[in-house]
N, C-alpha and C positions, 0 to 999 in steps of 0.2 A: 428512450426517455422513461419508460413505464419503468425498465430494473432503477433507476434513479430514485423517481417517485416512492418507490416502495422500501428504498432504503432509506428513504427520508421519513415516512412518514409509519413503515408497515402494511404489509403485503394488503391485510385486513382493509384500510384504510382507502386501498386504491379501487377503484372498479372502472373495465376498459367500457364506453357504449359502440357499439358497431351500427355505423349509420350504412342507408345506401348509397349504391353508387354515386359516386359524382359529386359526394357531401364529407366533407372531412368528420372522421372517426373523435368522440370525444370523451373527455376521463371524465369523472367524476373523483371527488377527495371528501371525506367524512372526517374533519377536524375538531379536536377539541381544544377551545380556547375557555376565555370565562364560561363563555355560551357554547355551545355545537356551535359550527357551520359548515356548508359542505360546499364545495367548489365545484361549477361546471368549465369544465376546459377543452378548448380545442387540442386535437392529438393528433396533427399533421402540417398545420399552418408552417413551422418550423422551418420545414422543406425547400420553401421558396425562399430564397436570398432578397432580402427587402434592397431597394438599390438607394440606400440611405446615403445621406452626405458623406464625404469623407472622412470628416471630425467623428461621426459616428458607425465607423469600420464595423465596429466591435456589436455593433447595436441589429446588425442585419437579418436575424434568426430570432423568432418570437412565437408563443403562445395566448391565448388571450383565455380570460374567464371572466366567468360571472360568480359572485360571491353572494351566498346566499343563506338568509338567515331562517332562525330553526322551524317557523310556521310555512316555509315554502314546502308545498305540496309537489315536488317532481312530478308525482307519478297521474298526479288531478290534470292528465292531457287536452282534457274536454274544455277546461276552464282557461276564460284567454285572459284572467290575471294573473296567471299563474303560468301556461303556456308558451308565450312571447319571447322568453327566454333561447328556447329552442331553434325560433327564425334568426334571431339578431346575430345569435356565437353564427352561423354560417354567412349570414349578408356579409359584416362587416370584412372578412379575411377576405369571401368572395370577389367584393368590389375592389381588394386593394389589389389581387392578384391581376383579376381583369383589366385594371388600369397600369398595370403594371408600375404600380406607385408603392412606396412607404409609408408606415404610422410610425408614431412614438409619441410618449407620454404629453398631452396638451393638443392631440388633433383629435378635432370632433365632427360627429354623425350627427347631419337633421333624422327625426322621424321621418317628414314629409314635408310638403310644400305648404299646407293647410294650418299649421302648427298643433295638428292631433296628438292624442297622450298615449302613451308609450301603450299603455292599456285601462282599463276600468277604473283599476285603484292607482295606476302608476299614473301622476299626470305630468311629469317629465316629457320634456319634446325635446331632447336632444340627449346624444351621448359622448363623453367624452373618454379617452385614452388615458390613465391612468398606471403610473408606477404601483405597485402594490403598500397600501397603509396599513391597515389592521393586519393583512398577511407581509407584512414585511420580511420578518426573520422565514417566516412559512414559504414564502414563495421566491424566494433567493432566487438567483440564475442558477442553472443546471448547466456542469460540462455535458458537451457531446461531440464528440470529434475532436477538428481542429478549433473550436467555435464555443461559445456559451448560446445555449438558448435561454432568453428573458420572457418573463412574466407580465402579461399588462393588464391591469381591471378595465372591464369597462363598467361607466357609471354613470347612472342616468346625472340630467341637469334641469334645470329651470331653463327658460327663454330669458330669462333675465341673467340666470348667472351664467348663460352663453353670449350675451353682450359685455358684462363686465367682463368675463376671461379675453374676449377678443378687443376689449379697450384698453384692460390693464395688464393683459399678459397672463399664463399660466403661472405664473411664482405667485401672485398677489392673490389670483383666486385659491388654490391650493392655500393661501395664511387661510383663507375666508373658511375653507371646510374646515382645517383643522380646528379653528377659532369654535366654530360649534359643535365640534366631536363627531364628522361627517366623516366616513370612509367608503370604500366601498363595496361594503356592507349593503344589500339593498334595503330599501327600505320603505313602506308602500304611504306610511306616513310621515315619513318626511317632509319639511317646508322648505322655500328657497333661502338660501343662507345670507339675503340681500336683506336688510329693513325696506319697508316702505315711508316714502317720507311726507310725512303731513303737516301741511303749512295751516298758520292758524292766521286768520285775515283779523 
């Protein structure tokens, strides 16, 4: 997948990280849109054949990332607004593998049982699965084999706009991000893309 990425994008562009054992190995992508962004990516998740419905054959083989904008500090490890990143791209593949379950685009991750915030400045308490938006043309499916491997952001959520997705469906939440220019882009100040409603007596 890396000679793919690199055709895509330029050798320059790509950079492999070598995790340790027992943790899947992950790219990083240095893109230029309006703004920079650089992409953290799982770089093994692939391997495992998700045991998806039937309808979604084609859908079994995936990467996941996090998309990150230009004040993300990578390399600031110490810092847990910044670092959280790094645990999550592993949890999440982990638990899918372990449960020997599948994801796709509309299944979401609690933080915790507590409803704690993703981190200091992230106050997101959930994450949800995501087809790629801002990187859509960028993050296309890649052949490999017999097979396409697909792309999926994940993206933090409000508690609240993890009740409306699970009352109104993923199609209606998805109008609700794009409505306010929400991708998955992170974002530390970000609000929830709900109004709140105030009754006047």
């Amino acid at each position: 997948m890396i000679k793919a990425l690199e055709d895509r994008f330029g050798s320059h562009r790509v950079q492999e990280i070598q995790m340790p054992e027992g943790k899947l190995n992950l790219v990083l992508l240095d893109l230029e849109l309006r703004t920079p962004v650089r992409v953290l990516m799982t770089d093994g998740f692939r391997s495992y054949t998700m045991p998806v419905p039937e309808k979604r054959k084609d859908f079994a083989h995936a990467e996941l990332y996090f998309c990150l904008p230009g004040y993300w500090d990578l390399e600031d490890l110490d810092n847990p607004s910044m670092n959280w990143i790094f645990e999550w791209i592993q949890k999440i593949p982990e638990y899918v593998q372990n449960n020997q379950t599948w994801l796709g685009p509309g299944h979401t991750f609690s933080i915790g049982k507590d409803k704690e915030s993703i981190s200091p400045t992230m106050k997101q308490d959930h994450f949800i699965v995501m087809k790629p938006i801002l990187l859509e043309q960028e993050m296309a499916p890649v052949k490999e084999g017999d097979h396409e491997v697909h792309f999926y952001a994940i993206m933090p959520i409000f508690s609240d706009e993890w009740d409306y997705k699970q009352g109104k469906g993923t199609v209606k939440f998805l109008r609700k991000l794009l409505a306010k220019g929400v991708t998955e882009n992170l974002d530390d100040f970000r609000t929830t893309t709900l109004k709140s409603k105030w009754r006047i007596w």
